[in-house]
Structures are given as C-alpha cells and as structure tokens.
C-alpha positions in Angstrom: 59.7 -53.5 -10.3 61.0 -49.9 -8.7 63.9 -50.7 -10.8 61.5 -50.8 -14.8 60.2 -47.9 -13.1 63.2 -45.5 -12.9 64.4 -46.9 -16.3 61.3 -45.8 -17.6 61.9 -42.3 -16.3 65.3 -41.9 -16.7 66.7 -44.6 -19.3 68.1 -47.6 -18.8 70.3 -47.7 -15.8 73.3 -49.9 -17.1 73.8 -47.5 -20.5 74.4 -44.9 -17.6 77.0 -46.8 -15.3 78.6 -47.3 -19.4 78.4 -43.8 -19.6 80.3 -42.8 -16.8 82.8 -45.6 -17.3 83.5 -43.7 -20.6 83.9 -40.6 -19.3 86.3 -41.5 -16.6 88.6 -43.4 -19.5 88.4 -40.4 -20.9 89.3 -38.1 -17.9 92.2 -41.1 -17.0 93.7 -39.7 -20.4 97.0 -38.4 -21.1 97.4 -34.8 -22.8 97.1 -34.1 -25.2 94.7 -37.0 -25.8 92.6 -36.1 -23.0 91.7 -32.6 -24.2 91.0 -33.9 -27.7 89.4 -37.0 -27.2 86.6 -34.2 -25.0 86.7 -32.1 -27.6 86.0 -34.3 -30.2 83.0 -35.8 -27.4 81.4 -33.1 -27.2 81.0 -32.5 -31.2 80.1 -36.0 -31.6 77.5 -35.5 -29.2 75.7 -32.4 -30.9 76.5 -33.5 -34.4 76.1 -37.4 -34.2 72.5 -36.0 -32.9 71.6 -40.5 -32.1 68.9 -40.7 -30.0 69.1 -44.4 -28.9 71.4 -44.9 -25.9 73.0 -48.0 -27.7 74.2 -46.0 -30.8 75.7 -43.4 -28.3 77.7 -45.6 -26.5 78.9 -47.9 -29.4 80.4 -44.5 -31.1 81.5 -43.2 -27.7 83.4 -46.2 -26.7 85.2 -46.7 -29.8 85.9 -43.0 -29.6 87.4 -43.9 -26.3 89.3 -46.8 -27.6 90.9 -44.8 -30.5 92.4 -42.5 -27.9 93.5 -44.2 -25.2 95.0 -46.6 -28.1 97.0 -43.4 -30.4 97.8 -42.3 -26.2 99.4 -46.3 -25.8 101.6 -45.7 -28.9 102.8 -42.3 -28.6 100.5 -41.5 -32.5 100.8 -37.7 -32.9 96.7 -36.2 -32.5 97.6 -34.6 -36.1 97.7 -38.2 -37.6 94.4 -38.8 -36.3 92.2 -36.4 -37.2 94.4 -35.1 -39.6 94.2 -31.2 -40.7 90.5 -30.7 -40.6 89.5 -32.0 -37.1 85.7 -31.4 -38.0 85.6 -33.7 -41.2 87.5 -36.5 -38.8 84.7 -36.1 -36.4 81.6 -35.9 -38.5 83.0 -38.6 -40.8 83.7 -40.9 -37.8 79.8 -40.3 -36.6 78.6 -40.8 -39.9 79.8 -44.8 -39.4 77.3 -45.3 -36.2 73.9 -45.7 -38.6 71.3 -45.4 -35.8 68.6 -43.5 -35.5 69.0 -40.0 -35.0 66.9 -37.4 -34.2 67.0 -35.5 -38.0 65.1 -38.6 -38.8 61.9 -37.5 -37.1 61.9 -34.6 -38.7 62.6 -36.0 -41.5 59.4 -37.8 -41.6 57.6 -34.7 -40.0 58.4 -33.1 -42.9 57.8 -36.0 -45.5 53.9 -36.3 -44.0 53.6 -32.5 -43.9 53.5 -32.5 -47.5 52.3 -35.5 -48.3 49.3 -34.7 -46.3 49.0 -30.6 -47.9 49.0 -32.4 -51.4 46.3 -35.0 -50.4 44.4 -32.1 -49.6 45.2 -30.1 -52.1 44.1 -32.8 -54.7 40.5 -32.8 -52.9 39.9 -29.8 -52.9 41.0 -29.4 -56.5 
C-alpha cells in the first residue's frame, strides 16, 4: 500500500533503481567513452523529450550498451557518431517511438483550431 502510494508521487520505484543502474554503467566507463556516452545522455534527454519512464530507459540502456560495447572493442568514438555528433544522437532517439511530450502539444494545438473554426462556422 505505502509502497502504490510513493509510486504515485514519485514514479514507479523500480524504473528508478534502472535508472541509477544506468548511470553507474555509465560512470564505470572508460574515456573517452565515458565523457561521450554523458554527453550524448544528456542531449538524448532534452531532445528525445519521452515522457513515459519505459521509453526513457529502453533508449538509455541501449545507449549504454552501445558504449560500453565500442569501449569492449577498442571502436574509435568518431566511427560511432561519425562527424556530426548531433544528427547521431537525434537520429538514434528518433528510433524509441514513445510518447513524447511534443505530442501533447501537438494535440493542444490540433483542438485549438479545430475548436476556433467550429466557432467560427457558428457564428458565421
């Protein structure tokens, strides 16, 4: 019970513990993977913009797995991401479909007018 509580305020309680499992992969990094595979973290999280836990983790796990993997075989960072590190990143977040928060306002926007024009019809 106390425990459906505090998920309820806070989110589900095992997505966290996942969370900072990633995070300490991440941190257990060599360099320059390390560095990178943050950097390329912290885009993912403002540009990926998912707002269900499950999405988040899914991408940021497999983010993990890509560097701990190039890290494992010695694969230069520059034959990851290649020359344009932000295309690399946006194109890898554009392969985790879940709902992100552009898609509220999305359909904020979509009912906005949708609802002007019904009104507009009436009172024309």
């Amino acid at each position: 019970m106390m425990a459906n509580w505090i998920e309820t305020l806070t989110g589900p309680l095992g997505q966290k513990k996942q969370y900072k499992q990633y995070r300490a992969r991440i941190e257990a990094l060599p360099e320059p993977y390390g560095t990178v595979a943050k950097a390329v973290q912290r885009y993912l999280m403002y540009y990926g913009g998912a707002t269900d836990g499950e999405t988040l983790l899914t991408m940021m796990g497999d983010s993990v797995d890509l560097w701990e993997r190039a890290a494992e075989d010695g694969t230069a960072v520059r034959a990851i991401v290649g020359e344009d590190p932000v295309e690399f990143a946006e194109t890898f977040a554009q392969a985790y479909s879940g709902k992100q928060w552009i898609d509220r306002e999305r359909a904020r926007l979509t009912k906005a007018i949708d609802d002007a024009a019904r009104e507009d019809r009436n009172d024309g």
